[in-house]
N, C-alpha and C positions, 0 to 999 in steps of 0.2 A: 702584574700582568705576565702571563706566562703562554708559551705556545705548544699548541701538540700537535700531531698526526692526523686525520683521520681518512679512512674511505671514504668518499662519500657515493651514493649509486651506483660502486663494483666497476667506478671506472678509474679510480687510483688518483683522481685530484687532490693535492694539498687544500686543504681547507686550515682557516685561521681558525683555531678555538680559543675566545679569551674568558678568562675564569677571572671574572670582576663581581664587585658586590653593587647592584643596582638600587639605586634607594626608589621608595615611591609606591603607587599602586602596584599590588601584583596584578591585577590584570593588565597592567600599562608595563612591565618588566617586558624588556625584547629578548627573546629565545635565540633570533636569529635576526640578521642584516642579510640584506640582497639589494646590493647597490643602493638605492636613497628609497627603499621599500623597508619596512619592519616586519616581523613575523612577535608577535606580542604572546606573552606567556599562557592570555589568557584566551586569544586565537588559537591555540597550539593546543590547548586543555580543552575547548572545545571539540576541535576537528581530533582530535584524539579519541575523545570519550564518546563519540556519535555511536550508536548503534554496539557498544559493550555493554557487557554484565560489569557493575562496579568492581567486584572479584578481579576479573580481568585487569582493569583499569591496576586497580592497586597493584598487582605484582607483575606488569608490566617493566622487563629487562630495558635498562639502558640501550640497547641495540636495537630495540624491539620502536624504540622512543625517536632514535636516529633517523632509524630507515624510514616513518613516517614525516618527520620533519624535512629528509630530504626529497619526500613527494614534493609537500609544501613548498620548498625551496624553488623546485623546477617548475611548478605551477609559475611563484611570482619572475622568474627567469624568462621564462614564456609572457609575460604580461609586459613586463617590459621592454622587450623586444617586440614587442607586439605594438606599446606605441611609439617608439624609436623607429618602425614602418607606418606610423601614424592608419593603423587600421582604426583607432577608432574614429580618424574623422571621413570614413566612408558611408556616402549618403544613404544608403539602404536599410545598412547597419546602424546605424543612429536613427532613420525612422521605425524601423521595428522596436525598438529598444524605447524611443517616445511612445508609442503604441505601450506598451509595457508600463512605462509612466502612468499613462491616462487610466490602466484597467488598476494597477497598486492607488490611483489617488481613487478612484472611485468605489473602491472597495473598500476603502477606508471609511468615505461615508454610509456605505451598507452597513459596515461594522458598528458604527455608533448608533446609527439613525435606524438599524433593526436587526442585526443578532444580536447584540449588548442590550436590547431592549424587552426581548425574546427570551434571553437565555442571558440572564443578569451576572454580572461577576459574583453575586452573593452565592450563587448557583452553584458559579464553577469552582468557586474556592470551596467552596464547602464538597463539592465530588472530591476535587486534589487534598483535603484531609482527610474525606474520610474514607477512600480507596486504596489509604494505602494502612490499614487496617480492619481488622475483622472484628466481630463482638459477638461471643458465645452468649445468647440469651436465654430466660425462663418467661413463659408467658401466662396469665390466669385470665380467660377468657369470661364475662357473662353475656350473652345474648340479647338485643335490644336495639330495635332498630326504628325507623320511621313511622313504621306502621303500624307500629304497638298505641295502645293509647299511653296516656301521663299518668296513669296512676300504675301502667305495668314499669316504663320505665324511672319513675322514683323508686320502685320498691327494688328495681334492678340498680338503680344508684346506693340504695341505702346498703345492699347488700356488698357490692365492691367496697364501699368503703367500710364496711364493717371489716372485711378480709383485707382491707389494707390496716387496721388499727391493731390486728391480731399480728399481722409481719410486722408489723415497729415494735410491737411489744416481745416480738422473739421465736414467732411463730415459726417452723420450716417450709420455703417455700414450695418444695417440691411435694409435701405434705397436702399442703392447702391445694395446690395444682391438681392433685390426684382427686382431691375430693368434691373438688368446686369448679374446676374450668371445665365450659363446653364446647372446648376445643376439640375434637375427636382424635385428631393428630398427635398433639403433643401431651393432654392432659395422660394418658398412662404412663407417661413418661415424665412424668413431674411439670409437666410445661417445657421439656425440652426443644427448643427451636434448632441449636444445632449452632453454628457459626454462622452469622449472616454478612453478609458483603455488599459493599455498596457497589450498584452501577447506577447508568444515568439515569437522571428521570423520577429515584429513589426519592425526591425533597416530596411529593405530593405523598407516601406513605410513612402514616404518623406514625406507624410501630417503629419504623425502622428510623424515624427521627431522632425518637425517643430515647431509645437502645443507644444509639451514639452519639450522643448528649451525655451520658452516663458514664460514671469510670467504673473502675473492675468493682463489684461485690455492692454497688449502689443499688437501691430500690427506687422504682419512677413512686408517683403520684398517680391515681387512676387518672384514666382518660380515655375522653367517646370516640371512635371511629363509627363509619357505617355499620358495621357487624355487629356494635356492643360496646364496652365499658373492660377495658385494660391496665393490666398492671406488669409492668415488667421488671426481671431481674437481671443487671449483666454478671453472669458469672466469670468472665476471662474477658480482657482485651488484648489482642495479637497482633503484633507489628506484621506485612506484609512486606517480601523483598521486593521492590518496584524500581523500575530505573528512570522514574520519574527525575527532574533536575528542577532547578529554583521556580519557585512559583509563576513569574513573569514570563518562561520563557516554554509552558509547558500547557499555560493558559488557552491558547487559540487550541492548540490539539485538541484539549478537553472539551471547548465547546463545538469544535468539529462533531466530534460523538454524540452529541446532543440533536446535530441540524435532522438525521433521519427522521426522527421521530415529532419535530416541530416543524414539519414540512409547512403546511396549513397555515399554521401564525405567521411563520417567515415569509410566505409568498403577502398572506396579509397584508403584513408590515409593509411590505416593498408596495404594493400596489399603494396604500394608504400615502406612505411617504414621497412618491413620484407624481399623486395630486397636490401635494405640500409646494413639492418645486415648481409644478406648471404655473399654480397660482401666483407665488413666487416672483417665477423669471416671466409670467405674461404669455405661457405658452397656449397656442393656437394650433391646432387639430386642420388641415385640409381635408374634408371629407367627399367632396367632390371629386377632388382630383385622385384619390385612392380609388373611386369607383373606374373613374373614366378609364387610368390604366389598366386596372383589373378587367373592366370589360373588355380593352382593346388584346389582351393577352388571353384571352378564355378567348375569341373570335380566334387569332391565331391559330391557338393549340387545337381548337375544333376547325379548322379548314387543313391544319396538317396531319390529324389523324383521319380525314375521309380519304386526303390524295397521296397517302404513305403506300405503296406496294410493299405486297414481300419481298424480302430479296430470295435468290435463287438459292436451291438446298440450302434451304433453312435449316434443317436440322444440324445442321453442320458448321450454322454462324456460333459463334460467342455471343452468349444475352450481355447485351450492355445497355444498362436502365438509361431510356431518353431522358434530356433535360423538361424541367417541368414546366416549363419558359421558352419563350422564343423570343427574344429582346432584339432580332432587327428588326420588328415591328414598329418597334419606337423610335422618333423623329428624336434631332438632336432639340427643340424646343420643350420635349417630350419629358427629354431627361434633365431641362432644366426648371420643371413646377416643384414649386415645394409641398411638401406633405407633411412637413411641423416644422415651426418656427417659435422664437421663442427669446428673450432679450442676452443676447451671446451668439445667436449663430442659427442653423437652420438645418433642416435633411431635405436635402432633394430627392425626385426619383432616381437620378444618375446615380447619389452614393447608394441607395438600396440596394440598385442594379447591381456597381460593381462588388459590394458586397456578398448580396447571393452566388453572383460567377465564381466565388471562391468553392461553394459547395462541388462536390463531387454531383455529378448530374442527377442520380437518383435519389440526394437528398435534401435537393433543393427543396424550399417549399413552394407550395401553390400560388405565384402571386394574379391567376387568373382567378382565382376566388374571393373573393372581397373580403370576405370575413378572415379567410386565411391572412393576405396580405396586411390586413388590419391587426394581426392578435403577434405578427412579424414585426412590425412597424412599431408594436404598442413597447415589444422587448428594449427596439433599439432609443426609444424614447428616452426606458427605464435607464438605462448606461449612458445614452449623453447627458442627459439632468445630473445623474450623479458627481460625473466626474465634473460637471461645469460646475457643480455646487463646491467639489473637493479642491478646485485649484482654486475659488473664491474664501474656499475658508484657509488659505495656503497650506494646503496640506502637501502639496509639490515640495515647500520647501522645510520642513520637518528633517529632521537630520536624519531617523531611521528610512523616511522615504528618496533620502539622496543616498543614504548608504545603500542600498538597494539598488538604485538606480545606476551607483557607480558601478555594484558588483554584479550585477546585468552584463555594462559594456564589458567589462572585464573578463567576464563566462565566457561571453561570445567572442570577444578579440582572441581571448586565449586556442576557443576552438577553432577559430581561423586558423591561426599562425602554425599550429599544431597539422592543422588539415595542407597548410599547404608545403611544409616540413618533413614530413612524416609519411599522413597518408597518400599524400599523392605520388606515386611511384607507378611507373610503369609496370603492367604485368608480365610474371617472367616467362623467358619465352620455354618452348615445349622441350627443348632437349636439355634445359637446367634443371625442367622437373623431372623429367627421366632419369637423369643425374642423381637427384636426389631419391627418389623412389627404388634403383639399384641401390645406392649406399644403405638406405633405413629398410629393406626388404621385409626385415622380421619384424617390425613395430605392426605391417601390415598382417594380419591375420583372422582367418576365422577360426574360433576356440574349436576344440573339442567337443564335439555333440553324440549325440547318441537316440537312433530312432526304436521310441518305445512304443509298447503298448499294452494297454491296461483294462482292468474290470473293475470299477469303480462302484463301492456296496455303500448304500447311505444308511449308517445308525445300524446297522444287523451283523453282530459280532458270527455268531452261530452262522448265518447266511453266507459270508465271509470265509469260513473254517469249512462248510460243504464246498463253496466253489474251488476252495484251494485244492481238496482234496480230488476234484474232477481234473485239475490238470496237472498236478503233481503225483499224487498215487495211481489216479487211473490213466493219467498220459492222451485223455481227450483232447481234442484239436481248442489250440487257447482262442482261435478265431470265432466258433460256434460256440463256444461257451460266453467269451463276452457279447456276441449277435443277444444271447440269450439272457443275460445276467448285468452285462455293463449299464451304471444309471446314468453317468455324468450324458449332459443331454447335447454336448456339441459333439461327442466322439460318438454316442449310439450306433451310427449311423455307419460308421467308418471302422465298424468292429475293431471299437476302443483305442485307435492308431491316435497317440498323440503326437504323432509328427518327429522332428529331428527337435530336443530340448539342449538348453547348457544345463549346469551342474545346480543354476541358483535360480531355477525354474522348477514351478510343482511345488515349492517343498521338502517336502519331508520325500516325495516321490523323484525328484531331481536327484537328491542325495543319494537314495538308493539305488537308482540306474546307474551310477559312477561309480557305483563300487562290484556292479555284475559284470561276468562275463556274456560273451554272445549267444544267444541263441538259452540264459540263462532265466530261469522264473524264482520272483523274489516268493519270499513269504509275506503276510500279513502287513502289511505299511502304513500305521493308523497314522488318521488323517483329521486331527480334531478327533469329534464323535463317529466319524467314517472311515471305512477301509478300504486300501488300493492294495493288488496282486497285478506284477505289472511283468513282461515280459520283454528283453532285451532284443530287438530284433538285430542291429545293426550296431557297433562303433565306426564314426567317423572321426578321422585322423585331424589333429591343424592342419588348415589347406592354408596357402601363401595367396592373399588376394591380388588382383591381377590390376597392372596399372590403371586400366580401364574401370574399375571398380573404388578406385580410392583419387582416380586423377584429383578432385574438388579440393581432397582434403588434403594434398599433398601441397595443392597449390597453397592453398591458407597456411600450411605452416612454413613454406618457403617466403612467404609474401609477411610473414608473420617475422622472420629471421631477418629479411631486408629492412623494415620498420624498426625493430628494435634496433640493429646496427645505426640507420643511421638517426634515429632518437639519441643514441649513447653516444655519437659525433656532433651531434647537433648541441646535446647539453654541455659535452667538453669543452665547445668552442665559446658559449655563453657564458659559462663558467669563468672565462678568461679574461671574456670582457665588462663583466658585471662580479665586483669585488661581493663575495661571501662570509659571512663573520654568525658563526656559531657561539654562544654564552653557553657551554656544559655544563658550568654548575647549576645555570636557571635549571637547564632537559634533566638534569638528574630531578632536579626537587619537582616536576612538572608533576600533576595529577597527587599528589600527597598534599596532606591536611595538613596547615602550619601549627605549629605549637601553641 
């Protein structure tokens, strides 16, 4: 065991590094120690690789390796201090975070009980093979469809498979393609289809089944689709650079991409599956008591829209969308009927109530409409069966569902302790930012502009080469000649004046204004197919913006400079008290492929 140096986040802490040989899983190897926390090699290769090109990944510098892990570090720094202030056993925080539970376990039985049912693993494995390659095919089309009679399409069968007996015996495909498919598209071209690629959805077309089923230079077997009687060639298969990772873990993404398009089946399912549960668990519908409410809140909203005044200079209020409810109509015995019940538990009207009050007011929904209130009612049904199913089937206690669960409290302790560290600082007062806005004067600037103006010709070189010559040779007035001649349709108007520009404005016409003098007229400034003749009216100098013009931003970086200082005091001091233990040799081998 040996010890070295290192920086660690630019604030000059000795950190331990010990260079040991760890036996065991490498995913289970610890990169790093932070007090009685681990930072594992293969947490570390994860939160590393997110969101890289593998390129990347691979020639990623030792330093490059550090400076991420001592994110990591000061993340678990912060979590442990975090419950060493035991924020996580604060009651809020731990009921939103059980909230959080209930919606991960109920979603878990959506997942089985209907997008896994919807959209099969057979599905998704086969997009994650075969999207992450392409297949150059050949195709020989004969035409024959449903409508033909049986004696057009056998004689259209006998013939594909004639022309498949002719390719086994040596025939060229692209031969046969030219002479026999009626394909319009690719038969001139021997049947060339081109590179095909799979996206979602692809399993329901059999060409493209087919095709990738097939290795490089294989011939399919004919085959019926709606159109006719198919025969394919792969001429190439091509790996695709994808930053796809192991199959398990890249599975829910892919059938994400799927849900657009199965909207319909999925909503199905879920309706299907949420009468499975009522029957189930014995659930019971109140449908009286949905009306009564609903009636007693439509009287409501219609006795407060007849006796609503305006208020005074209207024009002059802010629209703020009323709420779509008036709930002190409701009696406290009101808010205690139920309106489904069911063997585990019940909704009253009270939780609808406080429910909906969560909505911003204009987006409440209607619950003086019965039908409304009912198709509202019928969602929250769908989500308590669920989860009441999901902690029956103990899905709560599933070990990815606790890891989750833990790394929840975790997120949010961390963002506490952080918020209360860090961002909560007092704002600085107005002569520190004056202070600071004398010192950084020059960071504040407006660039260099220059007020141009142009005659803008679309597509007519010759047109172009006349108007230049009206203010250049003949020295006509460039005002009445663009009144006369300028197309672009926002300047028309403004005899061609495109205002004060920067240098990377316009184009090709930005560029040219930066390089005239004043009162100077370019030549010809093609523009694409178009041509601009622009004329220098004005250079404006860097002006120095004025405190009142940058105050905001002067604060945020001053506010920004306080934050970081004492984040960097903050982690020094945790640092101190939470022993840190780096393994280098694991961070060098991190992200490289073992031997």
């Amino acid at each position: 065991m040996k010890q070295n140096l290192y920086r660690i986040g630019g604030i000059g802490l000795l950190v331990l590094l010990v260079v040991l040989c760890v036996c065991g899983n490498r995913e289970d190897k610890p990169v790093a120690k932070v007090g009685d926390r681990v930072i594992t090699l293969g947490k570390f290769e994860t939160e590393f690789m997110r969101g890289k090109a593998p390129n990347v990944v691979a020639s990623a510098k030792d330093s490059v390796k550090l400076a991420h892990l001592n994110t990591m570090i000061e993340d678990e720094l912060k979590i442990l201090e975090a419950y060493a202030q035991k924020l996580d056993e604060d009651s809020v925080l731990v009921t939103e975070i059980k909230n959080r539970e209930k919606n991960e376990v109920g979603r878990r039985v959506w997942e089985k009980e209907v997008l896994e049912k919807v959209i099969p693993d057979s599905e998704v494995r086969e997009f994650y093979v075969n999207s992450q390659k392409e297949v150059h095919a050949r195709d020989i089309l004969l035409r024959a469809t449903d409508k033909d009679s049986a004696e057009v399409i056998k004689r259209v069968e006998d013939q594909i498979n004639k022309i498949y007996d002719d390719l086994k015996s040596g025939a060229k495909f692209d031969s046969l393609a030219r002479r026999y498919s009626q394909d319009r598209g690719t038969a001139p071209k021997g049947g060339d289809r081109g590179f095909l690629k799979w996206i979602p959805n692809m399993s329901d077309n059999e060409l493209y089944r087919v095709a990738f089923e097939l290795n490089e230079g294989e011939l399919s077997k004919p085959f019926r689709m709606s159109n006719g009687f198919h025969i394919i060639k792969v001429e190439e298969v091509k790996p695709l650079e994808t930053q796809m990772g192991p199959y398990e873990k890249e599975k829910d993404k892919i059938r994400r991409q799927f849900m657009g398009s199965r909207s319909k089946e999925i909503q199905e399912g879920m309706d299907k599956f949420t009468e499975v549960l009522k029957k189930k668990y014995d659930g019971k519908l109140f449908e009286d008591n949905i009306k009564a409410i609903a009636a007693k809140l439509k009287e409501a909203k219609a006795a407060s829209d007849t006796t609503e005044e305006e208020p005074p200079n209207m024009a002059k209020q802010p629209i703020r969308p009323s709420p779509a409810n008036d709930f002190s109509v409701l009696s406290p015995d009101d808010l205690e009927l139920p309106l489904f019940k069911y063997d585990g538990g019940e909704i009253s009207v009270g939780r609808i109530i406080n429910e909906v009050k969560g909505y911003p007011p204009g987006r409440q929904p209607n619950l003086g409409d019965a039908v409304s209130f009912a198709e509202y009612l019928k969602r929250v049904i769908l989500v308590e069966l669920y989860v009441h199913e999901g902690y029956q089937r103990g899905y709560d206690q599933e070990e990815e569902v606790e890891k989750q669960f833990r790394e929840q409290i975790e997120s949010s302790i961390k963002r506490v302790i952080y918020q209360q560290n860090v961002l909560n600082v007092a704002n600085p007062a107005d002569d520190a930012l004056m202070a600071y806005y004398e010192v950084n004067k020059q960071k504040y600037m407006h660039p260099e502009r220059r007020d141009v103006q142009e005659i803008w010709i679309k597509g007519d070189r010759k047109k172009a080469e006349a108007v230049l010559r009206d203010v250049k040779v003949l020295k006509k007035d460039f005002s009445s000649v663009a009144r006369k001649y300028n197309e672009r349709a926002f300047t028309k108007k403004k005899d061609g004046r495109l205002g004060l520009i920067r240098d990377n404005q316009y184009g090709a016409v930005g560029k040219e204004a930066f390089k005239m003098k004043a009162n100077e007229i370019s030549d010809i400034v093609p523009m694409g197919n178009n041509y601009s003749i622009i004329k220098l009216l004005e250079i404006i100098e860097p002006q120095m913006k004025t405190y009142d013009e940058v105050k905001y931003q002067v604060r945020n970086e001053v506010l920004k400079q306080i934050r970081t200082q004492k984040e960097n005091e903050w982690m020094a001091e945790l640092k101190k008290k939470y022993k840190v233990i780096v393994y280098d040799n694991l961070l060098k081998e991190a992200c490289k492929n073992e031997e």
